[in-house]
ROKE-867807 format. One record per residue (C-alpha): residue in one letter; x, y, z. Coordinates in steps of 0.001 Angstrom, whole numbers, padded with zeros to 6 digits, always signed. Example, Ala and Ser with C-alpha at 12.3 -4.5 7.8 and 13.67 -1.06 7.14 Angstrom:
// ROKE-867807
A+012300-004500+007800;S+013670-001060+007140;
//
This chain:
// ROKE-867807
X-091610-101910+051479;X-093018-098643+051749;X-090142-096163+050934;X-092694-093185+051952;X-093207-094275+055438;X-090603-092050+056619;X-091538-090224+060318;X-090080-089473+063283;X-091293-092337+064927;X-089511-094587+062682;X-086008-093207+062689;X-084673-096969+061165;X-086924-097196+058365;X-083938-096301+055619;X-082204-099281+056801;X-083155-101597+054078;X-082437-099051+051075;X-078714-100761+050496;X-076984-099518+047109;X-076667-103010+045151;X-077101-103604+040944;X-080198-105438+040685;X-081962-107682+037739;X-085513-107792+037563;X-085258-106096+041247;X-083533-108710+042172;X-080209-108597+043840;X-077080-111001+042643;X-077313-113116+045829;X-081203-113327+045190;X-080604-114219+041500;X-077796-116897+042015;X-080604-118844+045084;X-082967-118842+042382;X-080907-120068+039724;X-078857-122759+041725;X-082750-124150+042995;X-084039-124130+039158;X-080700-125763+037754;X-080942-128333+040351;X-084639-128975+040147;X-084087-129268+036169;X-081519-132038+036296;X-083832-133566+039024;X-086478-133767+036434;X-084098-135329+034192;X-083026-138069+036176;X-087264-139030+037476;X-088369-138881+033994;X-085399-139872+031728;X-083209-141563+034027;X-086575-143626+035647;X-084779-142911+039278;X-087173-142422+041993;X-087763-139369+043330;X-086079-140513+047100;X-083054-141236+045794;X-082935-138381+043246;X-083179-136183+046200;X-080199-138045+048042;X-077604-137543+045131;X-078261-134301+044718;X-077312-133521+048094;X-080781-134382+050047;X-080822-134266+053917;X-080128-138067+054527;X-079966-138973+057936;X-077827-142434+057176;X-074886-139723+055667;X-074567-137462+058416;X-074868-140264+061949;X-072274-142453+059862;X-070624-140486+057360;X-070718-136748+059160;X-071581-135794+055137;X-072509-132071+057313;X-072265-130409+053413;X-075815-131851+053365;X-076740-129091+055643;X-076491-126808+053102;X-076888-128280+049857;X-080170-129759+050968;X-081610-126660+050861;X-081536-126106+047051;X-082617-129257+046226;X-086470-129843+045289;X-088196-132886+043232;X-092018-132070+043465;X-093218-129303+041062;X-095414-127680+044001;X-092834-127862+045755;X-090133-125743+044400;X-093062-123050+042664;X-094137-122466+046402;X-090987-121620+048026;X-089701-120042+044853;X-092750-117578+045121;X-092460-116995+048815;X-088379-116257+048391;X-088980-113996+045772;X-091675-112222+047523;X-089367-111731+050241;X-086747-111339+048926;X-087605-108256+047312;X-087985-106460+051094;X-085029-108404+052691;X-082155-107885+050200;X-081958-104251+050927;X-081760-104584+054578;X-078728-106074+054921;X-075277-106256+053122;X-074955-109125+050088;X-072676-110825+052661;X-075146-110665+055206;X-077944-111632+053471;X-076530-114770+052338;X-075528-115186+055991;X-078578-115096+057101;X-079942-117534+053897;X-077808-119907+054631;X-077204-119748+058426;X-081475-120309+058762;X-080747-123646+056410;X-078356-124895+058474;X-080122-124404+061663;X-083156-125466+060216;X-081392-128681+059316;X-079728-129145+062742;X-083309-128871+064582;X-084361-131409+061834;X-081285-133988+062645;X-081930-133144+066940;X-085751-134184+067125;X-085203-136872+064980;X-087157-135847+061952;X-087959-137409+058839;X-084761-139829+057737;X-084757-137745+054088;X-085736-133665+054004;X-085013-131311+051254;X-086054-127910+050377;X-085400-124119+050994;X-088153-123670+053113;X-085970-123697+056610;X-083856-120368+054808;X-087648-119378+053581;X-088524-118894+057119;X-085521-117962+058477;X-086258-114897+056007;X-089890-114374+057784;X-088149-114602+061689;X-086086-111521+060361;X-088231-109472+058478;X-090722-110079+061359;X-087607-108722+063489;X-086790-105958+060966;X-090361-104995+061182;X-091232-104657+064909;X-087706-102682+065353;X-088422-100045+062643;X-092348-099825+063823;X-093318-100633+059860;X-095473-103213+061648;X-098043-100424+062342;X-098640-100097+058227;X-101567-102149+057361;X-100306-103068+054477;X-097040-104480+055047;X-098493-106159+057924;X-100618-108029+055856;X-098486-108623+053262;X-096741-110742+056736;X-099580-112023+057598;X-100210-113762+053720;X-096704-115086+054222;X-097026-116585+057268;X-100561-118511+056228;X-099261-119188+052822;X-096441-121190+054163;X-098449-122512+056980;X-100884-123545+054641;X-098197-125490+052587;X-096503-126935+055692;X-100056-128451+056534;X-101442-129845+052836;X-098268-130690+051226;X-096626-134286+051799;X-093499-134824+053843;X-092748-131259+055022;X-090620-130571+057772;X-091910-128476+060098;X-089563-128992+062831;X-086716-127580+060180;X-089254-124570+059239;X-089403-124127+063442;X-085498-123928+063584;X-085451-121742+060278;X-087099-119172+061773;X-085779-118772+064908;X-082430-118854+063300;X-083522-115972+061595;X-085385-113790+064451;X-081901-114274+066193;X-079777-113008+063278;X-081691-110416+062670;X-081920-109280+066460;X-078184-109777+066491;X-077499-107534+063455;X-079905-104811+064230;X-079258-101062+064140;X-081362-099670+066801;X-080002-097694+069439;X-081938-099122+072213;X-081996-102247+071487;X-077762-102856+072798;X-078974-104918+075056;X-081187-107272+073879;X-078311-107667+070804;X-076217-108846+073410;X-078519-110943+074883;X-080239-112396+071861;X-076610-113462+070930;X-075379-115014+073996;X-078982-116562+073742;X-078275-117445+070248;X-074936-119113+071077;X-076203-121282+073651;X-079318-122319+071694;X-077316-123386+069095;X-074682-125452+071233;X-077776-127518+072722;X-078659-128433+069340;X-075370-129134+067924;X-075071-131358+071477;X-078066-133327+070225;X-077294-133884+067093;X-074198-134755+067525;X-075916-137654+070322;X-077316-139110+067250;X-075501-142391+066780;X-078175-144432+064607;X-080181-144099+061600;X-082689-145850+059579;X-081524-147909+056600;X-082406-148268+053228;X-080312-150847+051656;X-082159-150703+048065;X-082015-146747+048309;X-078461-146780+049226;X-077446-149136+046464;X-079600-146859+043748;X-077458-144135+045226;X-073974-145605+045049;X-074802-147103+041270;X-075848-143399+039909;X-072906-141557+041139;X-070736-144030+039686;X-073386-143197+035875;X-072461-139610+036437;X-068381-140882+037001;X-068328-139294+040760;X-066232-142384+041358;X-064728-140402+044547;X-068006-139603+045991;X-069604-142746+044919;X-066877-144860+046630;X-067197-142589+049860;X-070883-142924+050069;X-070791-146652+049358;X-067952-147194+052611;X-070037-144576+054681;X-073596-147014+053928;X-072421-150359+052967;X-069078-150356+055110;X-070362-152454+058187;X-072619-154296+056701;
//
């Protein structure tokens, strides 16, 4: 951000200086995404390459988006835990990048709380569009939180007037198309999750802002909000059948019982095998 853009016509732009110990610049809810994404990534790695476990069902026991878990299992801890988990190399260096680069502007506007709030909450609804239009049967990836991060600096932008610097407007701008970019070229993206990520995110930011003027439209954008989100949990919650993947599902089951998640391993196995 730029900490000298400080004029009468921007009354709000001291909102993101919060007083939090940082790392690198980096704030301890920054630090711990990171780290959770590379530790799970790592041990991904280790079961492709030295397990020989295919990269599918890699994804699904480490907590993977999988359709067949949520319609028959309601496993809805997947809607969070699928957003740390990443498999292809592109994959996790790209969103890595784009959190940090955000990161760096969108820790100091809110709260630690908050900022996880609005991390998580942008996963979650991400997810939820995901399971409502009937998206891919597997998803994975932090990208829905990613752009639940660009809805609310967008947001956080337009209601402190920091839009009109060239600069950070472009630095937007090379956000926007970098992600856009990857959404496009890279295999088995979700786009309707990125869709849902980022209007979670426009909403939470509109629903936590500061600005005097804007009372109304916080109390609209929430009611908004709240209703939005109800038709979505309605739909998902519609969803009564899923693809299946009997080979997958037995991969699954057999590799929880390796790692001796015999609890887990037996619940998944009822929740996927049960009625058949």
């Amino acid at each position: 951000m730029d900490e000298n853009y400080q004029t009468q016509d921007n009354p709000f732009s001291g909102k993101q200086k919060q007083s939090v110990p940082t790392v690198f610049g980096l704030t301890p809810v920054s630090i711990g995404v990171i780290a959770i994404t590379v530790l799970v990534f790592g041990l991904g790695q280790y079961m492709v390459y030295q397990m020989g476990i295919a990269s599918a069902e890699t994804s699904i026991v480490l907590g993977g988006l999988y359709q067949p878990l949520i319609v028959y299992g309601r496993a809805y801890w997947l809607l969070v835990t699928s957003g740390f988990v990443h498999i292809d190399i592109l994959h996790v260096l790209s969103n890595l990048f784009s959190f940090y680069i955000l990161s760096r502007s969108i820790e100091r506007m809110y709260s630690q709380s908050k900022y996880l709030g609005l991390i998580l909450v942008s996963i979650v609804v991400g997810n939820l569009f995901s399971l409502a239009f009937n998206q891919p049967t597997l998803s994975y990836g932090l990208s829905g939180g990613i752009f639940g991060m660009v809805g609310a600096y967008s947001v956080f932008l337009v209601e402190t007037q920091l839009i009109r610097v060239p600069a950070i407007r472009n630095n937007l701008i090379f956000v926007l198309l970098l992600n856009l970019v990857l959404g496009i070229s890279v295999s088995n993206i979700n786009l309707v999750a990125h869709i849902g990520g980022f209007i979670a995110g426009c909403f939470f930011a509109i629903a936590f802002s500061t600005r005097s003027d804007w009372s109304g439209l916080r109390l609209h954008s929430r009611i908004a909000g709240l209703l939005l989100l109800g038709i979505v949990v309605f739909l998902v919650l519609r969803v009564n059948s899923a693809d299946r993947y009997l080979g997958t599902d037995a991969i699954v089951i057999k590799t929880y019982y390796k790692f001796h998640l015999d609890f887990y391993a037996d619940y998944v196995r009822n929740v996927l095998m049960g009625g058949i």
